[in-house]
C-alpha positions as CSV (number, residue, x, y, z in Angstrom):
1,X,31.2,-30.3,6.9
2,X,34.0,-32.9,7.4
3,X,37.0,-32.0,10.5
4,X,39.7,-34.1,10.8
5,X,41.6,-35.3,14.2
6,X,44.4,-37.3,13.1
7,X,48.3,-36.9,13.3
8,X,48.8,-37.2,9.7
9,X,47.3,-35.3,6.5
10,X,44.9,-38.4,5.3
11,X,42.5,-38.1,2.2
12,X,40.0,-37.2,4.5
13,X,42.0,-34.7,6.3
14,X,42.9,-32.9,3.2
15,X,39.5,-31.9,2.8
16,X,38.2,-31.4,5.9
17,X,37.6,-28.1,6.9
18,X,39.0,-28.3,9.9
19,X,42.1,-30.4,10.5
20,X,43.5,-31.2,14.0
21,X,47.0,-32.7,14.2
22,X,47.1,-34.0,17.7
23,X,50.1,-36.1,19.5
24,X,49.3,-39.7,18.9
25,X,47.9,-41.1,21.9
26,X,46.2,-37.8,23.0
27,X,42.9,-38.2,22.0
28,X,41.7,-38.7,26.2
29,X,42.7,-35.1,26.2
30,X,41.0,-34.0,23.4
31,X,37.9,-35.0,23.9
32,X,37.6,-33.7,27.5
33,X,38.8,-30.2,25.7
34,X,35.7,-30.2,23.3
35,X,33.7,-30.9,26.6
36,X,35.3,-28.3,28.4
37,X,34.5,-25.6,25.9
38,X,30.7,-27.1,25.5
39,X,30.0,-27.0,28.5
40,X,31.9,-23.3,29.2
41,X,30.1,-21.7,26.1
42,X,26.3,-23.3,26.7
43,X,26.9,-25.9,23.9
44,X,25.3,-28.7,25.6
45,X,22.0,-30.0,25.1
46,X,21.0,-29.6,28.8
47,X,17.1,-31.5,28.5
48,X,18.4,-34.3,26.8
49,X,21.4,-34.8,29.4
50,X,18.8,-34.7,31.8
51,X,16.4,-36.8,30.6
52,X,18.7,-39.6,29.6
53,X,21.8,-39.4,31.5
54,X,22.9,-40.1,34.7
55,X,23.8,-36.6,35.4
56,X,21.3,-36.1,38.4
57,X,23.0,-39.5,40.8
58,X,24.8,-38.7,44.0
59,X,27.9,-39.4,44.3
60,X,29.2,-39.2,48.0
61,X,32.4,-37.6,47.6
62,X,33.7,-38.0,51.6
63,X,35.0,-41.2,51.1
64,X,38.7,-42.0,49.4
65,X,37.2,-42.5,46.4
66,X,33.8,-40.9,45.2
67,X,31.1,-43.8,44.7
68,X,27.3,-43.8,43.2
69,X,25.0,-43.7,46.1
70,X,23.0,-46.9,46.4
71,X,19.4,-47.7,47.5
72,X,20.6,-49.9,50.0
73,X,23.0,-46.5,51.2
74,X,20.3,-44.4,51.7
75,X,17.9,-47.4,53.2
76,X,18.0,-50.1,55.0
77,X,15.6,-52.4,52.5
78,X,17.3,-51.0,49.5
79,X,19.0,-52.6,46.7
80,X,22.5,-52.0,45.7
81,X,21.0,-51.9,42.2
82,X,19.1,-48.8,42.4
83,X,20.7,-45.2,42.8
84,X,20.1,-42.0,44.4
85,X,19.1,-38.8,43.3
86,X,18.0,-35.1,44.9
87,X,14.4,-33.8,44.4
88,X,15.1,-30.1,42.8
89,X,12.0,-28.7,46.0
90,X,13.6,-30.1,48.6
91,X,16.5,-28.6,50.8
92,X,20.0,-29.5,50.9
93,X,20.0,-32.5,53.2
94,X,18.1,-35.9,52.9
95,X,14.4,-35.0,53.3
96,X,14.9,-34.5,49.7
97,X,16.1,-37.1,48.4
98,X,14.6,-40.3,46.0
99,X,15.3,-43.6,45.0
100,X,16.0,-44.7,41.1
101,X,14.3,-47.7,40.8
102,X,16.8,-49.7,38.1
103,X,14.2,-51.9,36.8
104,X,10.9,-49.9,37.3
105,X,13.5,-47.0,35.6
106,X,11.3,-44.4,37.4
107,X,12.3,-42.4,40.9
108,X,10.6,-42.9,44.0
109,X,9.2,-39.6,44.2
110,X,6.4,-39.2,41.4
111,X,7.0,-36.7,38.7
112,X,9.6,-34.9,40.7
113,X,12.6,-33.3,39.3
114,X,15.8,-34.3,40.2
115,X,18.6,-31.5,40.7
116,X,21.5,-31.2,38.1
117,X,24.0,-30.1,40.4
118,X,24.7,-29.1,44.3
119,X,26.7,-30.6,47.1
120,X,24.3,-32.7,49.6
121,X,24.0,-33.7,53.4
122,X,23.0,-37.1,53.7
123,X,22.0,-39.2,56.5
124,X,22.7,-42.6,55.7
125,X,20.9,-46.4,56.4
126,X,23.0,-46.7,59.3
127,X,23.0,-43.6,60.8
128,X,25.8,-42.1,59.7
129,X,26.3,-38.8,58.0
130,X,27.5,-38.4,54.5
131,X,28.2,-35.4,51.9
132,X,27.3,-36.4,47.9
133,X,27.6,-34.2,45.1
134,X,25.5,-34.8,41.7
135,X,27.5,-36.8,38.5
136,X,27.1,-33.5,37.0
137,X,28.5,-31.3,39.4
138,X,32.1,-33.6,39.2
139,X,31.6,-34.1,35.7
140,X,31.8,-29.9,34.9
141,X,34.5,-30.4,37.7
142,X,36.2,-32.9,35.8
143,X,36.0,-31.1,32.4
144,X,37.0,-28.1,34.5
145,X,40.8,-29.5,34.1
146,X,40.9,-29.7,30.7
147,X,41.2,-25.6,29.6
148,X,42.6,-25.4,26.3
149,X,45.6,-24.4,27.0
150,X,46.2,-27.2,28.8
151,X,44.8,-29.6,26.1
152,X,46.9,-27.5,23.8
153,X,49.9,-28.6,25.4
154,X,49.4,-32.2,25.6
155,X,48.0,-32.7,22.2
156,X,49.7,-30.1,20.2
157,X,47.2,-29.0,18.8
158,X,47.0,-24.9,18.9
159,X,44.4,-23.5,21.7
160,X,42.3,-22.0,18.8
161,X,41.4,-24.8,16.7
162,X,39.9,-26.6,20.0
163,X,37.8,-24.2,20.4
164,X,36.6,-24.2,16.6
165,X,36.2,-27.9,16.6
166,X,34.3,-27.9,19.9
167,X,32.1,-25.3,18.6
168,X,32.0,-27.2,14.8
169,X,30.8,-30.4,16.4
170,X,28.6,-28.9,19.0
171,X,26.9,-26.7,16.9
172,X,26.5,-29.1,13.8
173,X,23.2,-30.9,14.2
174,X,23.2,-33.2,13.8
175,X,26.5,-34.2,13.6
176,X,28.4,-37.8,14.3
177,X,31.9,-38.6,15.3
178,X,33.4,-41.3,13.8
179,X,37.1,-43.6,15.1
180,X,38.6,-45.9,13.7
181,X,41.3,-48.3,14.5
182,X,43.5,-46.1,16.5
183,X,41.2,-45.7,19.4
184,X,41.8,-49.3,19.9
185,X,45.3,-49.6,19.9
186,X,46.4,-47.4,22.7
187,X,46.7,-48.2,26.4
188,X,43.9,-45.6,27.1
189,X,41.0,-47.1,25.5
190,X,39.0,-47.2,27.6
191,X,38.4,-43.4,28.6
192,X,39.6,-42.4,25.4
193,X,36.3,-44.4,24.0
194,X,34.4,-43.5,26.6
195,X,35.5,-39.6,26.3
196,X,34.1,-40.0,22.9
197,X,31.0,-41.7,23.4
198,X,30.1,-38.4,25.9
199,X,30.6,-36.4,23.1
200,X,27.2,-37.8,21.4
201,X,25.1,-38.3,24.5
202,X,26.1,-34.1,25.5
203,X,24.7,-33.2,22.2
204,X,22.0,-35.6,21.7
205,X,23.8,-37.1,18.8
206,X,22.8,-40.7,19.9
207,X,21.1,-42.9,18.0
208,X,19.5,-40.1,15.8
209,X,19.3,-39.6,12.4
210,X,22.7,-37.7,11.2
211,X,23.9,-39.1,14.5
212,X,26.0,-42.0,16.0
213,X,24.0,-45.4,15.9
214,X,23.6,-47.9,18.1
215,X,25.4,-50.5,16.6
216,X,23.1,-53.9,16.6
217,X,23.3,-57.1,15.1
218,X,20.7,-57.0,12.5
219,X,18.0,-59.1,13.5
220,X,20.1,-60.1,16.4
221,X,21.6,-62.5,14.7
222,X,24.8,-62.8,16.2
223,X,27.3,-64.1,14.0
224,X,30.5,-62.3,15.2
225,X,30.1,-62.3,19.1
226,X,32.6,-59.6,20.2
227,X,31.0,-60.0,23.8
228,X,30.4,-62.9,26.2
229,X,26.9,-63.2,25.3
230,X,25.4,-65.2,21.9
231,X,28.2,-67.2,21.4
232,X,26.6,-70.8,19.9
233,X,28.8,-72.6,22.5
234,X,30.1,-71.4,25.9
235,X,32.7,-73.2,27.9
236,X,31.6,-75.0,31.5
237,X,31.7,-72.7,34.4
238,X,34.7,-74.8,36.3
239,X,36.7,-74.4,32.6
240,X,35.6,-70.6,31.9
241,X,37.0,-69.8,35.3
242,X,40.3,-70.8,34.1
243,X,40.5,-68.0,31.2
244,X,43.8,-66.2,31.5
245,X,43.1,-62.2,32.5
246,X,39.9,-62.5,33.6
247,X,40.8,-62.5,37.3
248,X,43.2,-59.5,36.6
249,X,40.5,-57.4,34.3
250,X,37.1,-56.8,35.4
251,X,36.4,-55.4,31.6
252,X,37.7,-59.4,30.1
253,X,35.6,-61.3,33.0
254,X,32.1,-60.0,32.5
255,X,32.0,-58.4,28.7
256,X,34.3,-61.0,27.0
257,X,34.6,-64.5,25.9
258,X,38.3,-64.9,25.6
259,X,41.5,-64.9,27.5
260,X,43.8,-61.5,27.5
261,X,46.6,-61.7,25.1
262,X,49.3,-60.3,26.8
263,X,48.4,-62.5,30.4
264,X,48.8,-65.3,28.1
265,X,52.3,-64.5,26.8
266,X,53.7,-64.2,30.3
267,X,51.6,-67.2,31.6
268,X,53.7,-70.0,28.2
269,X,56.5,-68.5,30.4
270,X,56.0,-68.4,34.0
271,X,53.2,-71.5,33.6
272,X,51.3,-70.1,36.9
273,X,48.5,-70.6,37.8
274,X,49.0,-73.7,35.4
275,X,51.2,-74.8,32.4
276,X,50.1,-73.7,28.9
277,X,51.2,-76.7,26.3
278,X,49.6,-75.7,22.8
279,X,48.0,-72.6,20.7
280,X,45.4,-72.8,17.9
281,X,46.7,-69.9,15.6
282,X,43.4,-68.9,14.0
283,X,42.7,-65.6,11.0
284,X,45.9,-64.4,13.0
285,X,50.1,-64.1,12.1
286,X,51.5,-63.0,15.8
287,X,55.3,-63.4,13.9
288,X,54.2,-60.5,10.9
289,X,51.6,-58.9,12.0
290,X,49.3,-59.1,15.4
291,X,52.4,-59.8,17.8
292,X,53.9,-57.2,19.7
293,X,57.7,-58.1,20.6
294,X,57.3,-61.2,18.2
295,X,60.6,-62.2,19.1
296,X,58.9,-63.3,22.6
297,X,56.0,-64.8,20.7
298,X,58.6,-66.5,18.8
299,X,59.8,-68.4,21.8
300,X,56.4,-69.0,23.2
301,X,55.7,-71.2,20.0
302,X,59.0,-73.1,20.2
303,X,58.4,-73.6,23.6
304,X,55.1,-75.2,23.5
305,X,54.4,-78.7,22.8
306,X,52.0,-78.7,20.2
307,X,50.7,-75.7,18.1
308,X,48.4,-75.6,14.8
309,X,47.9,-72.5,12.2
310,X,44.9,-71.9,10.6
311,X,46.0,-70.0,7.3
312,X,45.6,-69.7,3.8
313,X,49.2,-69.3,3.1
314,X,52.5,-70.0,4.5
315,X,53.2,-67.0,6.6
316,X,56.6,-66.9,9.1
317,X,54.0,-67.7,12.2
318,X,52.6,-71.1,10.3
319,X,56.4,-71.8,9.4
320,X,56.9,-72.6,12.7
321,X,53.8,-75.1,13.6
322,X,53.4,-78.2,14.0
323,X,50.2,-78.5,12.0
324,X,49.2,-76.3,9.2
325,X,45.2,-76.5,8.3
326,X,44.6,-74.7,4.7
327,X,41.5,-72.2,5.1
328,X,39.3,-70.8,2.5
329,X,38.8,-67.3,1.1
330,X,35.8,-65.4,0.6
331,X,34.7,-67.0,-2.5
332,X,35.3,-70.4,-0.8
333,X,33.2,-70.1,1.8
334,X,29.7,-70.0,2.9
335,X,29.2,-67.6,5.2
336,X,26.8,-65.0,7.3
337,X,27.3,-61.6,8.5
338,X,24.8,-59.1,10.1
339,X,27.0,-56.4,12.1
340,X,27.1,-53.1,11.2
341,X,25.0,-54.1,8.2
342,X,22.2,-55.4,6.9
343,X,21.6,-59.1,7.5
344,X,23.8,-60.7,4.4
345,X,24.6,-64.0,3.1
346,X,28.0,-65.2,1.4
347,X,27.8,-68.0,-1.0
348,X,30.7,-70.1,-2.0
349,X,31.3,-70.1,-6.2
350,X,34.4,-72.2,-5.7
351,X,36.6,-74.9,-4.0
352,X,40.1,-75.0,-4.0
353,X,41.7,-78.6,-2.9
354,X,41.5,-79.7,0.5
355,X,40.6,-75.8,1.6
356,X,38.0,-75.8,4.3
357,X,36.7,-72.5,5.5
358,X,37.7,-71.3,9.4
359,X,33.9,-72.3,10.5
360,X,34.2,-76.1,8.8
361,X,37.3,-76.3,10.4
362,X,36.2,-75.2,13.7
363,X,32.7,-77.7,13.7
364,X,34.9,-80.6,13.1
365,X,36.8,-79.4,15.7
366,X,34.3,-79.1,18.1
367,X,32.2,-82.7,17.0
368,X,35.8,-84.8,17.9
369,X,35.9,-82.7,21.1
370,X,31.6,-83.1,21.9
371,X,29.4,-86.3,21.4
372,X,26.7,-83.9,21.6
373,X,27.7,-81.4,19.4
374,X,24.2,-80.4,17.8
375,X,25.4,-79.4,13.9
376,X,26.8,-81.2,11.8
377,X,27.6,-78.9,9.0
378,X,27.5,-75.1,7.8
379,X,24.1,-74.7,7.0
380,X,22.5,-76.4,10.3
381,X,24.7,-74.0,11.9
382,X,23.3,-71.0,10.0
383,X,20.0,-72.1,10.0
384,X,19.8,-71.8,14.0
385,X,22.0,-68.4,14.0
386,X,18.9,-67.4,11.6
387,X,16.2,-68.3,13.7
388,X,15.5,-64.8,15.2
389,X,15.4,-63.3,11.7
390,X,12.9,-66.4,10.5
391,X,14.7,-67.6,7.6
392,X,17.1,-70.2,6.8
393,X,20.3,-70.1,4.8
394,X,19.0,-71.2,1.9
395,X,16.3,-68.3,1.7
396,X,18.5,-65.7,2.4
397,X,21.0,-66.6,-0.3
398,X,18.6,-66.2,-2.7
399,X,17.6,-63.0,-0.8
400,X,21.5,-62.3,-0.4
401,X,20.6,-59.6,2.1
402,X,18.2,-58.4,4.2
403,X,17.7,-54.8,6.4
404,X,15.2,-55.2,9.5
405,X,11.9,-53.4,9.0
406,X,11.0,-50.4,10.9
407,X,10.6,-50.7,14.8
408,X,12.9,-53.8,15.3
409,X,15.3,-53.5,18.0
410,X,18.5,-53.4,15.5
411,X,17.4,-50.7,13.2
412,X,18.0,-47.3,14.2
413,X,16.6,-44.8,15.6
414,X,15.7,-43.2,18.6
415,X,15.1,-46.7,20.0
416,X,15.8,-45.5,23.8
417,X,12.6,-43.5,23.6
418,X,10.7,-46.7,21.9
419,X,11.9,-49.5,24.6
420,X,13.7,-51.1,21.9
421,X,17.1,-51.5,23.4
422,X,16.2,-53.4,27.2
423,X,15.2,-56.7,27.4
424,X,12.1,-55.4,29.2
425,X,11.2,-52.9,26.8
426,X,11.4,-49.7,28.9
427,X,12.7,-46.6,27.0
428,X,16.1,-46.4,28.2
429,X,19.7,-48.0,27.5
430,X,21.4,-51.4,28.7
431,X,23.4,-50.5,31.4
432,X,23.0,-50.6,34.8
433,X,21.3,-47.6,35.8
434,X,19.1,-48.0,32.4
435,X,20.8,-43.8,31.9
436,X,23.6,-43.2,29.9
437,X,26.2,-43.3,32.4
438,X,28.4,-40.3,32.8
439,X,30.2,-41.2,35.8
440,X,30.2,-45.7,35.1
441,X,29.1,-47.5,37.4
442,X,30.9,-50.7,35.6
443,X,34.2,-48.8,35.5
444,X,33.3,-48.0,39.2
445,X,32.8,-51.8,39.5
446,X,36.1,-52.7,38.0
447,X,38.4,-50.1,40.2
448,X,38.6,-47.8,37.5
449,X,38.2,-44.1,36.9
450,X,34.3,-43.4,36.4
451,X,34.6,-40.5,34.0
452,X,36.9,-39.8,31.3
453,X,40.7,-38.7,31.8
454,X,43.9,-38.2,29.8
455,X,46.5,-41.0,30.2
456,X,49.9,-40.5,29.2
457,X,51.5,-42.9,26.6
458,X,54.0,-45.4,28.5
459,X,56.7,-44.1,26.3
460,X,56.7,-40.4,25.6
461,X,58.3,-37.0,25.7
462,X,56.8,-36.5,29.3
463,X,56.0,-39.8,30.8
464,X,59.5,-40.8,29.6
465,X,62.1,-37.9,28.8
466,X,65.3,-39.5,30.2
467,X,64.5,-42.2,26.8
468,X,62.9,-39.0,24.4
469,X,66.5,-37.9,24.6
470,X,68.1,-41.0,23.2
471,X,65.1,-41.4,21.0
472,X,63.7,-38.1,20.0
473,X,60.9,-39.2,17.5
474,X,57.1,-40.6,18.1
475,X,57.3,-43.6,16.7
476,X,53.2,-44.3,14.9
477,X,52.5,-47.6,13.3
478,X,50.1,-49.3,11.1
479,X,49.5,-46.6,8.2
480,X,47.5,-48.0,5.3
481,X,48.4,-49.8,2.4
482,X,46.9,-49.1,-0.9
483,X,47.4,-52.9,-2.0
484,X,47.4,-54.9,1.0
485,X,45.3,-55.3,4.1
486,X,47.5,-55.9,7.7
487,X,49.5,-58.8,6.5
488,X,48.0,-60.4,3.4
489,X,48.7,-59.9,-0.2
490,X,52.5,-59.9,-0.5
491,X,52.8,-62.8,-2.5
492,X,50.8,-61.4,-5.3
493,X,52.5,-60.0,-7.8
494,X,50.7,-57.6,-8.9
495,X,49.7,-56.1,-5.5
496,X,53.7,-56.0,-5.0
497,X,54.3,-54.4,-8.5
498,X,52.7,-51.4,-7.1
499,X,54.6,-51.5,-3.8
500,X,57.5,-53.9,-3.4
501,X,59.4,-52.3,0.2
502,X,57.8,-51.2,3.8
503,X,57.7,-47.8,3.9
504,X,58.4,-45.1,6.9
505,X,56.7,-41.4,6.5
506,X,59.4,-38.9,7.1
507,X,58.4,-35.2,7.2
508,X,60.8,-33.1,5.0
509,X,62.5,-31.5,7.5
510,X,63.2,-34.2,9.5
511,X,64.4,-36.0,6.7
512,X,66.9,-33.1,6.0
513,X,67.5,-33.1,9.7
514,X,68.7,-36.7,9.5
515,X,70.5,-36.3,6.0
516,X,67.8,-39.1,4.6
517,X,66.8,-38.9,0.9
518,X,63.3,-40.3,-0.3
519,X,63.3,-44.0,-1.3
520,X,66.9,-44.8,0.6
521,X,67.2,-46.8,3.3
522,X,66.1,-45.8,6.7
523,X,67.5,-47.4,10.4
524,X,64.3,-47.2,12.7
525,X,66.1,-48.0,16.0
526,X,64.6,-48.0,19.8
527,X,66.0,-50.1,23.1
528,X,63.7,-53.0,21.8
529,X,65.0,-53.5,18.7
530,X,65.6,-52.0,14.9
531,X,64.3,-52.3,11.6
532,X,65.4,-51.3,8.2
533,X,62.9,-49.8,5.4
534,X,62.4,-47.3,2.7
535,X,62.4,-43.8,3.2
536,X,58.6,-41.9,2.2
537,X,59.5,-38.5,2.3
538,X,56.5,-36.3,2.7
539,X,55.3,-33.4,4.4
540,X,51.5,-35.1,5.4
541,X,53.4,-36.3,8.7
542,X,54.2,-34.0,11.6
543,X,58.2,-33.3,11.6
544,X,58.6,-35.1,15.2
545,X,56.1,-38.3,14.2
546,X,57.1,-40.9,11.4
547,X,54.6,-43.0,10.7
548,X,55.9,-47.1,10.1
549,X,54.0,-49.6,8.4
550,X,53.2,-52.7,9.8
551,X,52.3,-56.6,8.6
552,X,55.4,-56.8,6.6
553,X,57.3,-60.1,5.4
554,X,58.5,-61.1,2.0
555,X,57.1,-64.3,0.8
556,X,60.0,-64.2,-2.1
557,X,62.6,-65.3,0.3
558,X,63.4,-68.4,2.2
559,X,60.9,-69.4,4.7
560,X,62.9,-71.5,6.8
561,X,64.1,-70.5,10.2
562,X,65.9,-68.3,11.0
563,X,64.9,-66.3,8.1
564,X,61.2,-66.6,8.2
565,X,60.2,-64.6,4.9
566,X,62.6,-61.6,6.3
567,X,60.2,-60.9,8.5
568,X,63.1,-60.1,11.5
569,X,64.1,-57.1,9.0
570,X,61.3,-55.4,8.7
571,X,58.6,-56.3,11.4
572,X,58.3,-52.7,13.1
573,X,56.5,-54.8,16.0
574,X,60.0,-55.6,17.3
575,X,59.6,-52.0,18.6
576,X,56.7,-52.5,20.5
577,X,56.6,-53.7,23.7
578,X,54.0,-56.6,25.1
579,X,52.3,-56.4,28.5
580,X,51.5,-52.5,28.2
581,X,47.9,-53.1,28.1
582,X,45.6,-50.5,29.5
583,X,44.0,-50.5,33.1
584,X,41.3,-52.2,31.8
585,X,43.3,-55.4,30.7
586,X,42.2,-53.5,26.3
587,X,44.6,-51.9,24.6
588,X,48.7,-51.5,23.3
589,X,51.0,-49.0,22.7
590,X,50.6,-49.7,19.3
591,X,50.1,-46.0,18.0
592,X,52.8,-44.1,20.3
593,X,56.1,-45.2,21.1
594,X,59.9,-44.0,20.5
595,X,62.3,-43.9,18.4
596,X,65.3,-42.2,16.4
597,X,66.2,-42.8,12.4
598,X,69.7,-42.8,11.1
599,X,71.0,-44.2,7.2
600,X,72.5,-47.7,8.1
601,X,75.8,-47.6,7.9
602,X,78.3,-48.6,5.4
């Protein structure tokens, strides 16, 4: 059984059997819904929430802001590390209550049971008194909130079909819930995500067969380090203190290697802390494609003093560099990959000219800027990535891929009951605690809201109704292209011959509303900017939604500034704002915004 919970009518909403057209942007609501309903109707799976979850911490809750209890709360020799929890035989005040030992992952108390829920009197290290309630006692709180009626009115999605797709998921075992893109491109990642995530651990869809995997780099090979950790080179301490964001966004300083996009953009303007004076454009087109408001990333480039574009064609962002370095495709390049998959190897069958691929590029790169740099080609380079899966390049082309055997640490499943997910082999999961975390203790760390919540879009019909009334549509971007992928492929005419305009999904009635026809020309306007495209008239988009696509320039025209490929006429970006990111220094507005249509005039 497939259910759908996207704003438009996709292929795979078509034949779902349950569709759910929710507001863009709404999916933090949701999720809380389903929970709400699972937990109101005896849907969860209570043992392994117990078991595996951090359900059973304290929380003291008579403070401004409810925090985990710590070991070193409750004693005076304790470690902030370790948690607290209530022993289920004991009374409501602290003779009852027992350490979590983070690294032993065991309590204090031996083979005692901790309680699920209650409010708690707590005498503290120092003397002081304390009340503390249990993660899940807040968490049912929490969920408490989101009725569906109330879920019904954010999302628009009717109160019933929550309740069928809460009981669909909860009752389909196993089941997994998949996201895609979306998720990513909204200011509310981060709970949204983590809203998500909740669904599989309440059910015990984690890691299981049927289930949501763990996703691990096959034989830990890390080849595409999305994280701080396995990159092959790491900047100096005194340099990596420098990265932009990381001071404003706990989330960039201790899970990610690079500097936040939009802190960067303001930082080539206001130069504080310190001046930027060049950008390596790499596998990215900030004027077509991965810019918001590419009018300001315009600037930035012009501004700078020296900036280089890694590409394999001339797209409007390379037009404007000072240095263009010709990169390879797929079939030029040799090349690894082990996320999500097995462990694979890519083998170049060709060279084309002077085309290097992005990883050449980058080791020649790095051996001008190190004495010491210790490869001095591709396959050295492989061959040490391939070390933890004992094998060099040249044995796993002629292999061309490889899946690790039963019982390693990045094959499913059920590797939390095996040990196979911590460094010290304990069942349990890498995060603090060693429990699934319902109320985070990172999020926690970063000033953040532990559990998940609905955010508001920045620009909607109730965080913003003074603008909804000058702009009365949601504005969604990025819908898929048959023939091309983000902003690639334009120039080939074949791919063009079966799509030659950008397109904007207009529901009939809207379209009738607006006195639009299918295939004319369509004004998308807001107070950043406007764009002109092709009507798509079609009923698989809600009538107060059109859906834009995004990536679009036309490499048939002149290049040149200020033309740039056309890209200033079409470049739906110009509608999106930078510096909207999320609490959490993740995310954009990318997939909610407003707008209004009109036939250009004249």
């Amino acid at each position: 059984q497939v259910m759908g919970m996207v704003p438009r009518c996709t292929w795979i909403a078509s034949r779902a059997k349950l569709w759910l057209q929710l507001r863009p942007g709404t999916d933090a609501a949701l999720a809380p819904g389903f929970i709400h309903v699972m937990i109101k109707e005896d849907l969860i799976n209570k043992e392994y929430v117990k078991k595996w979850t951090n359900a059973p911490f304290l929380v003291r809750t008579d403070t401004d802001t409810p925090m985990l209890l710590r070991g070193n709360d409750i004693k005076k020799d304790g470690r902030k590390t370790d948690f607290v929890a209530h022993d289920i035989e004991s009374g409501p005040n602290s003779d009852g209550i027992a350490i979590w030992d983070s690294d032993d992952q065991a309590y204090s108390i031996p083979d005692m049971i901790p309680s699920m829920e209650g409010e708690f009197n707590l005498i503290l290290a120092d003397g002081s008194k304390a009340t503390a309630k249990t993660v899940w006692t807040l968490y049912k709180e929490n969920a408490d909130e989101y009725t569906p009626k109330k879920v019904s009115e954010i999302t628009w999605v009717p109160e019933d079909k929550i309740i069928e797709g809460a009981r669909l998921y909860a009752n389909s075992q196993p089941s997994a819930l998949h996201w895609g893109l979306p998720i990513d491109t909204i200011p509310s990642t981060v709970p949204t995500s983590q809203a998500i995530n909740h669904l599989w651990c309440l059910t015990g869809n984690l890691d299981n067969p049927g289930g949501n995997a763990i996703a691990r780099y096959a034989f830990d090979v890390v080849t595409y380090p999305y994280h701080s950790g396995g990159s092959i080179l790491s900047l100096p301490p005194e340099v990596a203190q420098k990265r932009i964001g990381m001071h404003d966004y706990g989330a960039i300083k201790d899970f990610r290697a690079w500097a936040q996009p939009d802190k960067v953009l303001e930082q080539i303007f206001s130069s504080d802390p310190y001046p930027v004076k060049g950008m390596w454009i790499q596998t990215a087109n900030p004027i077509a494609c991965t810019g918001m408001e590419p009018q300001k990333w315009h600037k930035a480039i012009k501004q700078l003093d020296f900036t280089v574009c890694v590409d394999l064609f001339m797209t409007p962002t390379a037009m404007l560099c000072d240095v263009v370095l010709p990169a390879a495709s797929f079939l030029e390049k040799d090349s690894l990959r082990a996320w999500w998959v097995p462990l694979q190897a890519i083998k170049k069958v060709v060279e084309v000219g002077e085309c290097k691929s992005d990883i050449e590029i980058n080791i020649e790169m790095c051996k001008r800027f190190m004495d010491d740099f210790p490869y001095q080609n591709t396959e050295e380079l492989f061959d040490s990535l391939l070390e933890s899966a004992d094998i060099t390049y040249k044995e796993l082309t002629d292999k061309t891929w490889m899946m690790p055997p039963r019982g390693h640490p990045s094959r499913p499943y059920s590797r939390h009951e095996k040990g196979l997910l911590r460094e010290d082999k304990k069942p349990g999961f890498r995060t603090p605690s060693g429990k699934i975390e319902l109320f985070s203790s990172w999020l926690e760390k970063w000033e953040l809201t532990p559990m998940p919540y609905h955010e508001e879009p920045p620009y909607s019909p109730v965080s913003t109704p003074d603008l909804f009334k000058k702009y009365p549509l949601i504005l969604s971007t990025g819908r898929r292209m048959g023939p091309f992928y983000h902003s690639e492929h334009r120039q080939i005419p074949w791919l063009r011959e079966q799509q030659k305009d950008p397109v904007l999904e207009i529901h009939p009635d809207t379209a009738k509303k607006y006195g639009i026809h299918h295939g004319e020309d369509v004004c998308v306007e807001n107070w950043l900017g406007k764009i002109t495209v092709k009507a798509l008239v079609t009923p698989v988009i809600h009538p107060d939604i059109v859906m834009a696509e995004h990536g679009w320039w036309f490499p048939e025209q002149d290049g040149c500034e200020p033309n740039l490929f056309g890209v200033w006429d079409v470049n739906v970006n110009q509608l999106i704002p930078m510096s909207h990111e999320g609490k959490a220094g993740l995310g954009a507005p990318i997939k909610s915004m407003l707008c209004k249509i009109y036939k250009p005039k004249g």
